[in-house]
C-alpha positions as CSV (number, residue, x, y, z in Angstrom):
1,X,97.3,108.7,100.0
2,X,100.5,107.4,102.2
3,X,100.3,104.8,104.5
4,X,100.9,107.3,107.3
5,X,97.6,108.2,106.6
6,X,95.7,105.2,107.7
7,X,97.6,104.7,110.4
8,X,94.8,105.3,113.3
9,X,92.7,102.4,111.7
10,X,92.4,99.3,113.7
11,X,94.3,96.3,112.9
12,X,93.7,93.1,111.9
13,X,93.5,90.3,114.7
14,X,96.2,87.5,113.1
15,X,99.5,86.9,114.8
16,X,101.8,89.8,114.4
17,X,104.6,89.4,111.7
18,X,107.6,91.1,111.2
19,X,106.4,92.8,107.7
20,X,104.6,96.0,108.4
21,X,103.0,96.2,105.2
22,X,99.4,96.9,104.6
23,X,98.3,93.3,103.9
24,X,100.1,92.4,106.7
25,X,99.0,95.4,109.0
26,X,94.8,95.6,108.1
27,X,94.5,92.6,106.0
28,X,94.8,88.7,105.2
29,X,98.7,88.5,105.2
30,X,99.6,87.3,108.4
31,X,98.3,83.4,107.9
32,X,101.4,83.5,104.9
33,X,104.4,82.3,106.1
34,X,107.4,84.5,106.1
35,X,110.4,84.5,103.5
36,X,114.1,85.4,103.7
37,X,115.6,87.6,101.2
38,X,117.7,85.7,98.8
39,X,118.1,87.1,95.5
40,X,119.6,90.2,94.2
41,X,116.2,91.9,93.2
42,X,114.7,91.6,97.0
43,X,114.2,94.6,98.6
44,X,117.0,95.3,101.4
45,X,115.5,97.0,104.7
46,X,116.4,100.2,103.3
47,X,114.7,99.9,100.2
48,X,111.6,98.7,101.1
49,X,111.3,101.6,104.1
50,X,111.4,103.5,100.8
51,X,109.0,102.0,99.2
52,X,106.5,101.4,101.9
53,X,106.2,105.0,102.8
54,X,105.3,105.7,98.9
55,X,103.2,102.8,98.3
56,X,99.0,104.0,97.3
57,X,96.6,102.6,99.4
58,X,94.4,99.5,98.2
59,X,90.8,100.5,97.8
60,X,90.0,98.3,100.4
61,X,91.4,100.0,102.7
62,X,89.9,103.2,102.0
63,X,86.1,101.6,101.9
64,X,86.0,101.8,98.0
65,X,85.4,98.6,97.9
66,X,87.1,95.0,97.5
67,X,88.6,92.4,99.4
68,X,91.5,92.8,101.8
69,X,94.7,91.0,100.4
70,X,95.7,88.0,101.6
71,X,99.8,88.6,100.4
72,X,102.3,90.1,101.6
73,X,103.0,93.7,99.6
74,X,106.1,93.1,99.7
75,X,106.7,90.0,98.9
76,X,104.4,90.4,95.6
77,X,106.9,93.1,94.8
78,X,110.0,91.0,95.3
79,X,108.5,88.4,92.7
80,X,107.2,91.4,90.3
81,X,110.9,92.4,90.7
82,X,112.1,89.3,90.0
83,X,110.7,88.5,87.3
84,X,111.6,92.2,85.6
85,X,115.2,91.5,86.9
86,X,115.4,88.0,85.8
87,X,113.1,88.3,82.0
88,X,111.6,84.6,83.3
89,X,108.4,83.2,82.7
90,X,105.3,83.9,85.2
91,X,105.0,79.7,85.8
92,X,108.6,80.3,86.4
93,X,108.5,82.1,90.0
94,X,110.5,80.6,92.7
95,X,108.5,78.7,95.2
96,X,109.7,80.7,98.1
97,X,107.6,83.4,96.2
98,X,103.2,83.7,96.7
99,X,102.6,81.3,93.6
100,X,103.0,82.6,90.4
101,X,99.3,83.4,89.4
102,X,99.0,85.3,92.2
103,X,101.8,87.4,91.4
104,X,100.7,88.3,88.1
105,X,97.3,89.1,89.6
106,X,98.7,91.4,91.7
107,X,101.3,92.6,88.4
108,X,97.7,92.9,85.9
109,X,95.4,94.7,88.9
110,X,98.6,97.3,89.8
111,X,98.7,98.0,85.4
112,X,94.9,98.3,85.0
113,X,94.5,100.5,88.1
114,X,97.9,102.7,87.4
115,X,99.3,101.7,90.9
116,X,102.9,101.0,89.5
117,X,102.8,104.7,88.0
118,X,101.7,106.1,90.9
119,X,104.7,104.8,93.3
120,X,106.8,105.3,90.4
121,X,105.6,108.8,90.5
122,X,105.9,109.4,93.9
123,X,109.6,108.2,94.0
124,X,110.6,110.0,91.2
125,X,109.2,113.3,93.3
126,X,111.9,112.3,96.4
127,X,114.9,111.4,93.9
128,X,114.2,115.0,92.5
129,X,113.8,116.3,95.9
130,X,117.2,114.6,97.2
131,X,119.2,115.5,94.2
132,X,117.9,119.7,95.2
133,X,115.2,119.6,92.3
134,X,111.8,121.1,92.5
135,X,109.5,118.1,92.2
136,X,108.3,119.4,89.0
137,X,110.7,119.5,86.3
138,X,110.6,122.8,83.9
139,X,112.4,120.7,80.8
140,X,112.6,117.3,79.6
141,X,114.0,115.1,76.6
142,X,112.6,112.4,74.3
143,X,113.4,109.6,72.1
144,X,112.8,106.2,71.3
145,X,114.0,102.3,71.4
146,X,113.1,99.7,68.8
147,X,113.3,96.4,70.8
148,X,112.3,93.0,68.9
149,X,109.3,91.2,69.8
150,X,108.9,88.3,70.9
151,X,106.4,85.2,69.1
152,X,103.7,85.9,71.8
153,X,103.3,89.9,70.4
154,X,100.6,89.7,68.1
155,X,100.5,91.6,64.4
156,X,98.3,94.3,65.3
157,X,100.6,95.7,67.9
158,X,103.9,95.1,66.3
159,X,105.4,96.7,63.4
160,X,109.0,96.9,61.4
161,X,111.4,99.3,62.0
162,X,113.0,100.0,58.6
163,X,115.8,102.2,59.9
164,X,116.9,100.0,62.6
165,X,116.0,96.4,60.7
166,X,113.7,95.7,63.4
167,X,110.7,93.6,63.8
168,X,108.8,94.4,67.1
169,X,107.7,97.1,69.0
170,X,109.3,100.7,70.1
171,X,109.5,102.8,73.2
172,X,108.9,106.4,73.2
173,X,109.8,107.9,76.7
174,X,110.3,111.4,78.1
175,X,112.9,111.8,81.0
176,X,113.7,114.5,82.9
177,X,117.4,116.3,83.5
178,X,118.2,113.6,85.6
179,X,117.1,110.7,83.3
180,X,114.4,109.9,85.2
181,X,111.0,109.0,83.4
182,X,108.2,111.3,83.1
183,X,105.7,109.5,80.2
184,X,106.2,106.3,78.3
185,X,104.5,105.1,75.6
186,X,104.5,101.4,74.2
187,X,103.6,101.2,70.1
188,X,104.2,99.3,66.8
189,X,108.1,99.7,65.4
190,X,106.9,101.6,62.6
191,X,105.1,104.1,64.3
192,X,107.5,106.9,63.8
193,X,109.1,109.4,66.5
194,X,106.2,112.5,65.4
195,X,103.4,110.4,65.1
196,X,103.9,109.5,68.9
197,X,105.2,113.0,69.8
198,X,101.8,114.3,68.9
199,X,100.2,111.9,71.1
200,X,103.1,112.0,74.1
201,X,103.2,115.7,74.0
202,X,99.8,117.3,74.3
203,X,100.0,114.7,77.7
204,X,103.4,116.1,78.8
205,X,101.8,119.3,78.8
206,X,98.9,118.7,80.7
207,X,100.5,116.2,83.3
208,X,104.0,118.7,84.2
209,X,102.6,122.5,83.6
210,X,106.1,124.1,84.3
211,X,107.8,122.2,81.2
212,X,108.4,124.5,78.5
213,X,111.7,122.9,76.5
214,X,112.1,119.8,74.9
215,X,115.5,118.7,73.4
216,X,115.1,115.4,70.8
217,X,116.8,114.4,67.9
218,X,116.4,114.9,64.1
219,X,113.7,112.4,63.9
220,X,111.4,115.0,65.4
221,X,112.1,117.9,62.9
222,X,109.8,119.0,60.9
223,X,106.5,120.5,61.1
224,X,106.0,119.2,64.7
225,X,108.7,121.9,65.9
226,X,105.9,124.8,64.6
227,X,102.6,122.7,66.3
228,X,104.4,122.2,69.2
229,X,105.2,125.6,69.3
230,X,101.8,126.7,68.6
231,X,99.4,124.5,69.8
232,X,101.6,123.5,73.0
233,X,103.7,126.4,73.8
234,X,106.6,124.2,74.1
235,X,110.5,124.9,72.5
236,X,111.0,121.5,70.5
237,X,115.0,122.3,70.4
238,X,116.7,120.0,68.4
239,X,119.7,118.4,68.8
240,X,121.7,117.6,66.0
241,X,124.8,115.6,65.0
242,X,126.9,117.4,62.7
243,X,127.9,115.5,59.5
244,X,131.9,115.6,60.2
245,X,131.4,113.6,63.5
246,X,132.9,109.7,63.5
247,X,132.5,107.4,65.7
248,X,131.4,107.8,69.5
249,X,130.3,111.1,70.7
250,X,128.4,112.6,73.2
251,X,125.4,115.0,72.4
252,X,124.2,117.4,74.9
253,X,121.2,116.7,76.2
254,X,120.4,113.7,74.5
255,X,123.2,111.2,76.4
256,X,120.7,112.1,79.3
257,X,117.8,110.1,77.7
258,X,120.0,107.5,76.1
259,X,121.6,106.3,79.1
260,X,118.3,105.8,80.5
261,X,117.5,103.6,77.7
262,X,120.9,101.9,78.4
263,X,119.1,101.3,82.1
264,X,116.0,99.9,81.1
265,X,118.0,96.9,79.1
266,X,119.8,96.0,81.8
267,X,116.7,94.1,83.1
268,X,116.2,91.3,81.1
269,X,112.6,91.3,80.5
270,X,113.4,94.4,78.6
271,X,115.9,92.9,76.4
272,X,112.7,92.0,74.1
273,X,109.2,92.7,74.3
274,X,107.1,89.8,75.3
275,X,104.0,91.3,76.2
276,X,100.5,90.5,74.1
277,X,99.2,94.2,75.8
278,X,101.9,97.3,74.8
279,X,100.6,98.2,78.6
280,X,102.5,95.8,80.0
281,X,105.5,96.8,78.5
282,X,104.8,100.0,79.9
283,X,103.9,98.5,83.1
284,X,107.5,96.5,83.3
285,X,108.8,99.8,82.1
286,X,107.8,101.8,84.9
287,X,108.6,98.2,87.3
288,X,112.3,98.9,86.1
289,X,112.5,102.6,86.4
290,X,111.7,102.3,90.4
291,X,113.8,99.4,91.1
292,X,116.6,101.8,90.5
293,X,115.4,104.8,92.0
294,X,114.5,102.7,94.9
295,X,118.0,101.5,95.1
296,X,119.5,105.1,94.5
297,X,116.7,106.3,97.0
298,X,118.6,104.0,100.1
299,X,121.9,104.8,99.3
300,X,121.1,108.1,100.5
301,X,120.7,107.2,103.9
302,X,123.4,106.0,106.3
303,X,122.6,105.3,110.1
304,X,119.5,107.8,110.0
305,X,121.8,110.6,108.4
306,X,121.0,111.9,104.8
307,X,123.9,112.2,102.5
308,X,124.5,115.1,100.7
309,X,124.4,114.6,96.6
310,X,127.5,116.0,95.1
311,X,125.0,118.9,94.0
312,X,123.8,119.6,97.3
313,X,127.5,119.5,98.7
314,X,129.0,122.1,95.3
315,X,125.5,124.6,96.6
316,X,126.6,124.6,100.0
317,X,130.6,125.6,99.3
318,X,128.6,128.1,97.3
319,X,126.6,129.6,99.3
């Protein structure tokens, strides 16, 4: 449900504020004082019209029950972005921001309630719509990251990665065409790349009906080509690296999924894992994932005009 939707119920009584999020709009919010933005995570204007229009409705607000909010939306998301930006501590939250156990409330209750994967969702939908996708995608790609974990990820969720010499946990995602994430899943580093294909997989296929191809890498060969075949109707194409190649080169298909990778380690909490539950991993995962699509979201807009993507400009010379 958008916020447009609740938009004939009655306001709260504070003072009016300059934030027209929901907090500040029908609940506590408005006895917080206001903040500047002043770091390179904040939201800019842009980005947070973005955001606003795709954020799910508290529960509250739809009579299902709890408390109205007393912070700002979008301040909470500022810190929650900061802190995925910046790979600090929760005690470590700037003042300016809500204090910090309030921000990691809000960061637990959006990862237990699968908020953060429902506005990732939802953004993902208008970044394939701008780029002249159907919101669904028809194929994806999958592979993995072995990241080392930190002291405070206990034994039973962390493992060693023999092939890579690493101690700590591993990220098995599925992208789209245009990198952008469709299912992660947090395990031990020696969990291999077919033991969490047969878990990701059967998802994949009942989450995105149209997808019927797959590309991945050798580590998925094997017998999971046939069961995903026959059990999944899905094309597990695989896409090798031939033995004569040296050095740098790019596979087709699989640079998509690797560069995404590449994106996620550019926030710092990424770096390493130093999460006790995997699903916060996943949680900062997906945190990640829609700071940039919120970013790529608003450079798409100039003065109320849409810009046309190069592939909606090379369809129109076509046409």
């Amino acid at each position: 449900m958008f916020q447009s939707c609740v938009s004939a119920l009655v306001p709260s009584n504070f003072r009016v504020s300059v934030c027209d999020c929901l907090a500040h709009r029908f609940g506590n919010a408005a006895d917080r004082p206001e903040r500047v933005r002043r770091y390179p995570s904040d939201m800019t204007d842009a980005e947070w019209a973005v955001v606003r229009d795709a954020l799910p409705v508290p529960a509250w607000l739809e009579g299902r029950g709890g408390q109205p909010e007393g912070y700002c939306h979008r301040q909470m998301l500022d810190a929650v972005f900061y802190v995925t930006d910046n790979g600090i501590k929760w005690r470590s939250v700037p003042a300016d921001f809500p204090a910090w156990d309030r921000v990691y409330a809000f960061f637990r209750r959006w990862r237990e309630n699968g908020l953060v994967k429902e506005l990732h969702d939802r953004l993902r939908g208008k970044v394939r719509e701008a780029e002249g996708r159907q919101t669904e995608p028809s194929a994806a790609i999958i592979d993995s990251q072995s990241v080392k974990g930190a002291a405070s990820v206990p034994s039973a969720t962390r493992g060693y990665d023999g092939g890579k010499k690493i101690n700590g946990r591993r990220r098995h995602v599925i992208t789209d065409c245009l990198g952008l994430l469709l299912m992660v899943l947090v395990t031990a580093a020696d969990v291999t790349d077919r033991q969490a294909a047969r878990i990701m997989l059967p998802r994949l296929r009942v989450r995105f009906r149209k997808i019927s191809l797959v590309w991945a890498d050798g580590g998925y060969t094997g017998v999971l080509v046939d069961w995903a075949k026959e059990k999944l109707q899905l094309t597990l194409q695989i896409v090798k690296r031939s033995d004569d190649m040296k050095g740098f080169v790019v596979l087709p298909r699989r640079w998509v999924v690797e560069r995404t990778l590449g994106w996620l380690l550019r926030t710092r909490r990424l770096a390493r894992d130093y999460e006790t539950l995997p699903a916060s991993s996943e949680a900062f995962i997906h945190f990640s994932a829609t700071m940039l699509m919120t970013r790529r979201l608003a450079r798409t807009t100039a003065h109320g005009q849409t810009i046309r993507t190069p592939r909606q400009q090379r369809t129109t010379l076509a046409a």
